[in-house]
Structure formats: structure tokens, C-alpha cells
C-alpha positions in Angstrom: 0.0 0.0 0.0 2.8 2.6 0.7 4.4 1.7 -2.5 0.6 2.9 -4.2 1.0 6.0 -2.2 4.6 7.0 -3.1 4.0 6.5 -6.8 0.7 8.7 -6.2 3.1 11.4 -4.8 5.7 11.1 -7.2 2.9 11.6 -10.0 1.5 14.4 -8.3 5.1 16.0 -8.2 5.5 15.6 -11.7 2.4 17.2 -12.4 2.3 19.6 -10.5 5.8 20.5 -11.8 4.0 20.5 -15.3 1.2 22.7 -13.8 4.7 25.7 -12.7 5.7 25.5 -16.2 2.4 27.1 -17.0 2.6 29.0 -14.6 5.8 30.9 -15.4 4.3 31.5 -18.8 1.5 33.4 -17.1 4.5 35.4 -15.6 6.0 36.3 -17.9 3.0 37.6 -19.8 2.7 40.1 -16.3 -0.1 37.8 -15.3 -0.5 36.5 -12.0 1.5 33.3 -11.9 -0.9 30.3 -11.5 -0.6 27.2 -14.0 -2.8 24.5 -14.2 -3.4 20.7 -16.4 -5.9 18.2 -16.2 -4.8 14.6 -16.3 -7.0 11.7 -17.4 -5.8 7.9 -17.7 -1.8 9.6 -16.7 -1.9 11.7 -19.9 -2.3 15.8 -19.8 -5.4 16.6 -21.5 -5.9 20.1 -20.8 -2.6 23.2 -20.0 -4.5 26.5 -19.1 -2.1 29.3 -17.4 -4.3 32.5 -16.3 -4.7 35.1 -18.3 -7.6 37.3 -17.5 -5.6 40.7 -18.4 -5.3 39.3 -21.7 -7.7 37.6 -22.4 -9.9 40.8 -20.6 -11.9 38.1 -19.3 -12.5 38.0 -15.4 -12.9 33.8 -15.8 -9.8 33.3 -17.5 -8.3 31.5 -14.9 -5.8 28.9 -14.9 -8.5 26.4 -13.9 -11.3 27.0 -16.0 -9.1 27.5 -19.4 -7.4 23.9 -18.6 -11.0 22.7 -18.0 -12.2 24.0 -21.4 -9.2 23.0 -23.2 -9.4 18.9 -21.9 -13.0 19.5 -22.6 -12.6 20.6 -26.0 -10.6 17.3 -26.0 -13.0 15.3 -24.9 -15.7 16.7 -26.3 -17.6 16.5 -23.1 -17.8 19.2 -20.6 -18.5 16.4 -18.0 -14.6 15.6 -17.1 -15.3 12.1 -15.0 -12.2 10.5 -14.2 -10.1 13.4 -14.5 -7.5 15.2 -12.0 -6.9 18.8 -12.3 -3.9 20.2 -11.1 -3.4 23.7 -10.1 -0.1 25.7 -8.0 -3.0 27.7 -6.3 -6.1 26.5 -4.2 -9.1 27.9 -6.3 -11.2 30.4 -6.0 -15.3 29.8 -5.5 -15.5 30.4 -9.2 -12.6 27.5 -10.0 -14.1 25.4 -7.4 -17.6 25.6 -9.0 -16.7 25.1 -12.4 -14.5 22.1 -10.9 -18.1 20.9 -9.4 -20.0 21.1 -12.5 -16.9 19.3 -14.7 -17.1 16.5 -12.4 -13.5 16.5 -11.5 -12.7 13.0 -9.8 -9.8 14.6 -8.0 -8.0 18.1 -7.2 -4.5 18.8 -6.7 -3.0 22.0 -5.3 0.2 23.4 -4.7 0.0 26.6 -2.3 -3.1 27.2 -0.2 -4.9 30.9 -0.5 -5.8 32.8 2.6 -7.5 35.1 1.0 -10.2 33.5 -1.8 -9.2 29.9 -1.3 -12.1 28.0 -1.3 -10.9 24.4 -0.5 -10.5 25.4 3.3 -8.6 28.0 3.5 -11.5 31.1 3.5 -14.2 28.4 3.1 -14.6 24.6 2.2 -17.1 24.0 -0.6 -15.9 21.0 -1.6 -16.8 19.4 1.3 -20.3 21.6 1.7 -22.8 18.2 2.2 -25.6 20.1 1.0 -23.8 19.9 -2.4 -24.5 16.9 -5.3 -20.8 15.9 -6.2 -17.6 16.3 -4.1 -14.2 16.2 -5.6 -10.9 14.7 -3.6 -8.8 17.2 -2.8 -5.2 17.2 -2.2 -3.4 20.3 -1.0 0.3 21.1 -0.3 1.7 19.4 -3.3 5.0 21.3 -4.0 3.3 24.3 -2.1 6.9 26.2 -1.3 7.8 26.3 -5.1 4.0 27.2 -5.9 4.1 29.6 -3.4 7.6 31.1 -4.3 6.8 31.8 -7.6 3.6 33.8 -6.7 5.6 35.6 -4.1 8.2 36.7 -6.5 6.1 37.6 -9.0 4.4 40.1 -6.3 7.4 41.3 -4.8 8.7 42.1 -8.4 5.3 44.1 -8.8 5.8 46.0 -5.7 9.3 47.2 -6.6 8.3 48.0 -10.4 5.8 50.4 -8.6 7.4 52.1 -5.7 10.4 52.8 -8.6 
């Protein structure tokens, strides 16, 4: 059984490693840094890094473009099976659309204390009076996940007090 569990974690590291690619994209564009992929049957299906400047789209988070893009894959927008990757915990609005997808399974790198909605500001994933409840996994390479977002905001700061 503990060999099950250390090949979970080393997948979920590799993911999740997959997930900071995208999300160093996103900061480079000046976006904030947060990359995520969905992963059915051990293959990426869907890459989404945010981009809601760009896109001037308040959804177009990392989350819900991955979601669309394995979707498009698919050609379902029920994503049953899947696991979604992420370097931030989502938002309501991520977690929702997560929900509907039917995620089997989320994995997160860095928690967020201020709109994380996987337990850190509230827990609707595990709300009972909701139809569908994905496993959730937090803490996943949370120091990188976490470094790179507060870089990217340090790097922000500076640009503006200059």
C-alpha cells in the first residue's frame, strides 16, 4: 500500500511541476503566476495558465481555461475520471466550475488565505448540501508554488514604488 502511495506522490510531483511551467508562462505575460493541467488515464489533456488581463476576461483563470481545453478534447464538458492540477487552491469560481466538470480529483500546490475555497477562506468542496464532491489534495510542491507567486508580487511592488 505505501508503495501505491509513493508513486501517487511522485505523479503528483510531476504534475504539479508540469502545472509551474504554465505557470511561469502566465508570468512572464505580467499575469498573475498560477498554471494548471488536467490529467486523465496519466496523460495531460488540458494546459490553461491565467490570463484574464489578456484575455480581458475576469474567468480566464488557470483552472477554467485547462478545464475548457481537456473539454474541448473530450468533447464533453463532464470531465469524470479526470484530475486537475493547479499551483493555487481555487477560487469559488474555480471550485464551481470544478463541481459542475465533475473532477474525480484536485491537486493543489500553495493554499490561498485570501479566496481559497478548498479550506482555507471556506470549504465547498466538502459543503454536504452539495450533489458531487471532488478529492482534494493540497500542499503538493506548495513552497515552489508559493515562491513563484511571491516573487512575481514582490517584483510588482518594486516596479511600482520605482
Amino acid at each position: 500500500m505505501s508503495e501505491i502511495l509513493s508513486d501517487i506522490a511522485k505523479l503528483d510531483q510531476q504534475f504539479m511541476k508540469a502545472a509551474l511551467e504554465l505557470a511561469q508562462l502566465a508570468a512572464e505575460a505580467g499575469e498573475v503566476p498560477v498554471g494548471a493541467i488536467v490529467v486523465k488515464d496519466g496523460e495531460i489533456i488540458g494546459r490553461g495558465s491565467n490570463a484574464p488581463i489578456a484575455n480581458h476576461d475576469p474567468s480566464a483563470h488557470a483552472e477554467i481555461i485547462a478545464m475548457r481545453d481537456a473539454a474541448n478534447k473530450l468533447g464533453n464538458y463532464r470531465l469524470v475520471g479526470c484530475t486537475l492540477y493547479v499551483t493555487l487552491e481555487p477560487c469559488a469560481m474555480c471550485t464551481g466550475a470544478i463541481q459542475h466538470a465533475r473532477i474525480a480529483r484536485l491537486v493543489y500546490g500553495a493554499s490561498d488565505p485570501k479566496t481559497g475555497a478548498c479550506g482555507s477562506v471556506i470549504d465547498l468542496m466538502n459543503e454536504p448540501r452539495l450533489n458531487h464532491h471532488t478529492e482534494v489534495a493540497g500542499g503538493i510542491l506548495a513552497s515552489e508554488c508559493g515562491a513563484i507567486l511571491s516573487q512575481f508580487f514582490a517584483s510588482r511592488r518594486k516596479k511600482q514604488s520605482q
